[in-house]
Backbone bond lengths (Angstrom), bond angles and torsions (degrees), N, CA, C in turn:
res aa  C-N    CA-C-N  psi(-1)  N-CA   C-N-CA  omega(-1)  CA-C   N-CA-C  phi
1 X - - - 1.447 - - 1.528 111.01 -
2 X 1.300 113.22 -43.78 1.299 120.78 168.21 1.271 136.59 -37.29
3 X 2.067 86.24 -49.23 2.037 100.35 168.13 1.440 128.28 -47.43
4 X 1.888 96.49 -40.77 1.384 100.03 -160.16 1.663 101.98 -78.89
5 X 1.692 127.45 -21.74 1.661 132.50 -161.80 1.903 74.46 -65.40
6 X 1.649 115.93 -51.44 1.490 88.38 -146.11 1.917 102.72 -99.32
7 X 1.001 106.02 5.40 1.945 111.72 179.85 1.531 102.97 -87.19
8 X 1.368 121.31 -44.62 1.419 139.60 170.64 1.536 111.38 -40.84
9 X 1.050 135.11 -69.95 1.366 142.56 168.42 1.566 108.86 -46.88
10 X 1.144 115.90 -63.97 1.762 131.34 -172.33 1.623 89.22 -54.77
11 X 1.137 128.36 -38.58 1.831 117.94 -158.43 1.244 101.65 -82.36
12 X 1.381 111.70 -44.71 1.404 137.49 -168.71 1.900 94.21 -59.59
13 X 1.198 122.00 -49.27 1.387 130.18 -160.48 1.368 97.84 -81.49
14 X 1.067 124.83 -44.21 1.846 124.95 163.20 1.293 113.82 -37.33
15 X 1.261 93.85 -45.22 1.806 89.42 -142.43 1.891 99.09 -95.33
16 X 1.599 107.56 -13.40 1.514 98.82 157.29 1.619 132.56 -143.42
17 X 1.045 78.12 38.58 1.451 111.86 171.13 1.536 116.54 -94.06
18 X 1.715 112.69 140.46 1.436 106.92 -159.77 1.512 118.41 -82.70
19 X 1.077 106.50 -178.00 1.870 87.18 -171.08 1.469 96.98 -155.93
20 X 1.197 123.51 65.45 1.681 121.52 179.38 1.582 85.09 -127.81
21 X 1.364 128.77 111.52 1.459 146.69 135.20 1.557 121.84 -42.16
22 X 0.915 107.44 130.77 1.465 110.52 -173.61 1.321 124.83 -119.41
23 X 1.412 149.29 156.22 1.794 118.04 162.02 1.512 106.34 -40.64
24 X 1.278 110.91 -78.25 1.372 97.17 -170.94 1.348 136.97 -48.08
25 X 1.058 105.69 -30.67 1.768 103.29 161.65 1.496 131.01 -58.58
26 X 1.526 110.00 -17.15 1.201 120.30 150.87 1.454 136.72 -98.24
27 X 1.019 109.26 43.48 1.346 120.45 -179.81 1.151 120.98 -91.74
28 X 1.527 141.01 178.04 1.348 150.40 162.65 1.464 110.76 -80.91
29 X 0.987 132.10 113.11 1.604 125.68 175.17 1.717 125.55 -140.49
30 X 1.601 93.04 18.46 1.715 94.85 173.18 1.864 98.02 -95.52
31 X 1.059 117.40 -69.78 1.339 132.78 -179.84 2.133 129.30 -62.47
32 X 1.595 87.65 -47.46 1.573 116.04 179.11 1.320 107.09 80.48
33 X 1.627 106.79 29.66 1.739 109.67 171.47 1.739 94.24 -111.25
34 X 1.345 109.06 141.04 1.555 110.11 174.71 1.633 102.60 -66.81
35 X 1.291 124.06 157.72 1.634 142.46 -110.03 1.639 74.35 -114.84
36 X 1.328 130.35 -70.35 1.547 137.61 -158.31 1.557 102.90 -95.30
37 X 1.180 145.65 45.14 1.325 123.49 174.77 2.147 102.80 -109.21
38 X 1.020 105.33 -156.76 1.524 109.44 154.26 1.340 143.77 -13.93
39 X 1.635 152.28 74.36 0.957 134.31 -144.25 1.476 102.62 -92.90
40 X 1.484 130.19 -5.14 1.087 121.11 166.57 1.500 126.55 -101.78
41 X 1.389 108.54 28.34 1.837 112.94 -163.71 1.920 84.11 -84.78
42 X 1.437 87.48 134.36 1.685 97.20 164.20 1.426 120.15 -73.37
43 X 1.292 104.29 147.74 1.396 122.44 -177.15 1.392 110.37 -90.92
44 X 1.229 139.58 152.77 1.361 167.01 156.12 1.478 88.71 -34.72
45 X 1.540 96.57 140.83 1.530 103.15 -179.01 1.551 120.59 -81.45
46 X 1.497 97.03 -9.43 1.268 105.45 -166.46 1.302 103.51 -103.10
47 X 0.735 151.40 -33.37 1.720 129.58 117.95 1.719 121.82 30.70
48 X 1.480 101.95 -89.72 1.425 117.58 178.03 1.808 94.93 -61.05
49 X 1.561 137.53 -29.02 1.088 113.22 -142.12 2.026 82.89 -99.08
50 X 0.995 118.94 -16.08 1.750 120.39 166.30 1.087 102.41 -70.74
51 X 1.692 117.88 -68.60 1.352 92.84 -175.66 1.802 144.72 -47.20
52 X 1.572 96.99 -36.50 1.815 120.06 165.82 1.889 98.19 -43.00
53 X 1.142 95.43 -55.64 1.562 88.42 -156.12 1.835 107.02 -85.28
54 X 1.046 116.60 -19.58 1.896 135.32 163.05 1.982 84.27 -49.39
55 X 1.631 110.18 -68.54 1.683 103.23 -166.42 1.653 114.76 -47.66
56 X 1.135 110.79 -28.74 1.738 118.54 -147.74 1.510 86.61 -79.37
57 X 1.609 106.88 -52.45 1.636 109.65 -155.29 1.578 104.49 -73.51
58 X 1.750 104.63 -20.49 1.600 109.68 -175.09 1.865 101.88 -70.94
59 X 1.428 89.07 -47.10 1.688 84.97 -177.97 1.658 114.84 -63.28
60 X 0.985 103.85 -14.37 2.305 102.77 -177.65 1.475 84.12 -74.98
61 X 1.559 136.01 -63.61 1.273 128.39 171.81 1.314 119.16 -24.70
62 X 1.130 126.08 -58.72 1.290 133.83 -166.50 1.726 113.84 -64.22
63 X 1.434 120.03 -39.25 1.425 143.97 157.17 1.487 118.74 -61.45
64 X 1.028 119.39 -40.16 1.443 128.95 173.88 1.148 111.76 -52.63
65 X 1.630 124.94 -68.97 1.554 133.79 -160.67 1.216 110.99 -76.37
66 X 1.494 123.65 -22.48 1.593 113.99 171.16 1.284 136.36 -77.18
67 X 1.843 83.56 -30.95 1.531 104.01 164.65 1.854 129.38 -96.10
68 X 1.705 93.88 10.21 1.816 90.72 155.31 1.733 104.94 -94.45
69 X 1.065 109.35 -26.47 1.829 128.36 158.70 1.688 88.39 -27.75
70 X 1.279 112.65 -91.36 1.723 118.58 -127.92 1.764 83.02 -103.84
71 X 1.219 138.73 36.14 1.184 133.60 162.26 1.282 130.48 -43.88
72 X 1.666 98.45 -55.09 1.514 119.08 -176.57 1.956 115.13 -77.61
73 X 1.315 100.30 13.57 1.430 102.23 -176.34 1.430 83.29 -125.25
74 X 1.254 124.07 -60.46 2.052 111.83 -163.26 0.963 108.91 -75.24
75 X 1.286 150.59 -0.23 1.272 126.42 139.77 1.691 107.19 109.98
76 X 1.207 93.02 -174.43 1.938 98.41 164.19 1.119 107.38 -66.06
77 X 1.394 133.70 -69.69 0.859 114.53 -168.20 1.802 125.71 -70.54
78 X 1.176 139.23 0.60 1.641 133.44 130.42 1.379 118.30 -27.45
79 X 1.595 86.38 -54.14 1.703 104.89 -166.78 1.514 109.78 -34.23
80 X 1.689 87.84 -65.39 1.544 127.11 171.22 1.483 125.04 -6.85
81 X 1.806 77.88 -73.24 1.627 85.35 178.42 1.465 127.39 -93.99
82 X 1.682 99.22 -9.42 1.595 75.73 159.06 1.227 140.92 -84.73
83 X 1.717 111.42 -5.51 1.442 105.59 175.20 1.633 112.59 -77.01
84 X 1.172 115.90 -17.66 1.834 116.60 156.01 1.148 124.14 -53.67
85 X 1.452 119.16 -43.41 1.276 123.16 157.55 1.563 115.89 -55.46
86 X 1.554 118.61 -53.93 0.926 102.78 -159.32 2.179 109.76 -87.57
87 X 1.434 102.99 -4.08 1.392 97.40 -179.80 1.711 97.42 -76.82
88 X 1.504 122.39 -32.31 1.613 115.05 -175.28 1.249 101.10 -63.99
89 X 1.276 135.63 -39.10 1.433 129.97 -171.78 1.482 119.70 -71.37
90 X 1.361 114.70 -20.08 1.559 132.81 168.74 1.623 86.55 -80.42
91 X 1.167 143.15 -72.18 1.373 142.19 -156.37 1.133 98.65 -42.03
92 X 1.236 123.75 -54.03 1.735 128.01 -141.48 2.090 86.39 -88.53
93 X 1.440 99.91 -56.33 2.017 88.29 -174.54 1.651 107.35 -51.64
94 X 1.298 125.64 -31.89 1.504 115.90 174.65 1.655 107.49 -68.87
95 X 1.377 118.40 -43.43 1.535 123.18 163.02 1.558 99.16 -26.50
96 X 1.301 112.95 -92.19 1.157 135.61 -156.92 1.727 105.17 -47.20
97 X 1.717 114.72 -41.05 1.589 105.71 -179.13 1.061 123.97 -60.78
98 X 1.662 85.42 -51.68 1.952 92.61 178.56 1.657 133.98 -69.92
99 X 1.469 97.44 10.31 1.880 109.22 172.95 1.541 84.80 -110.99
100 X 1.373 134.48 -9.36 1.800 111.74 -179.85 1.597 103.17 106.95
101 X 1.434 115.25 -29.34 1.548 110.51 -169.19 2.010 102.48 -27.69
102 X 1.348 125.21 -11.67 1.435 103.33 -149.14 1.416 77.80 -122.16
103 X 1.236 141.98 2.49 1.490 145.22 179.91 1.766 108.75 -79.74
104 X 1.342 117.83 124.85 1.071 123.05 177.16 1.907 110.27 -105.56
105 X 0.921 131.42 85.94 1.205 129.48 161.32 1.451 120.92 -162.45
């Protein structure tokens, strides 16, 4: 029963759904490197330097929600330390703006 909720839609979407390809519809648009060339061409440094800073801000996320969770049990001092945590993590993204880390050109 399952097959047909999700084959039903997909067949249905084939069969009237438009189908004229275009250049642009074939393009590269996750990365903006063409799809088949070089698998060892280096990447832009700035690349790794979004992604570095995408991890940091993902991980304060990750710290945040457990600890608006368990607030009412850790106390002041939780409290405490997470605004240390969280004023270094403001420190470091103003770090990071005002050298450009967030500048793309």
């Amino acid at each position: 029963m399952s097959g047909v909720f999700v084959g039903l839609p997909v067949l249905i979407a084939t069969l009237t759904g438009a189908q004229n390809p275009y250049p642009d519809k074939l393009t590269e648009y996750e990365c903006g490197f063409p799809a088949f060339e070089d698998a060892r061409r280096q990447f832009d440094v700035r690349f790794y330097l979004v992604s570095i800073l995408f991890i940091i801000f993902d991980l304060e996320a990750a710290f945040l929600f457990p600890w608006a969770v368990s607030l009412g049990v850790i106390g002041l001092a939780g409290w405490a330390a997470m605004m240390v945590f969280l004023i270094d993590l403001t420190v470091g993204f103003i770090y990071a703006w005002k050298r450009g880390a967030l500048e793309w050109e």
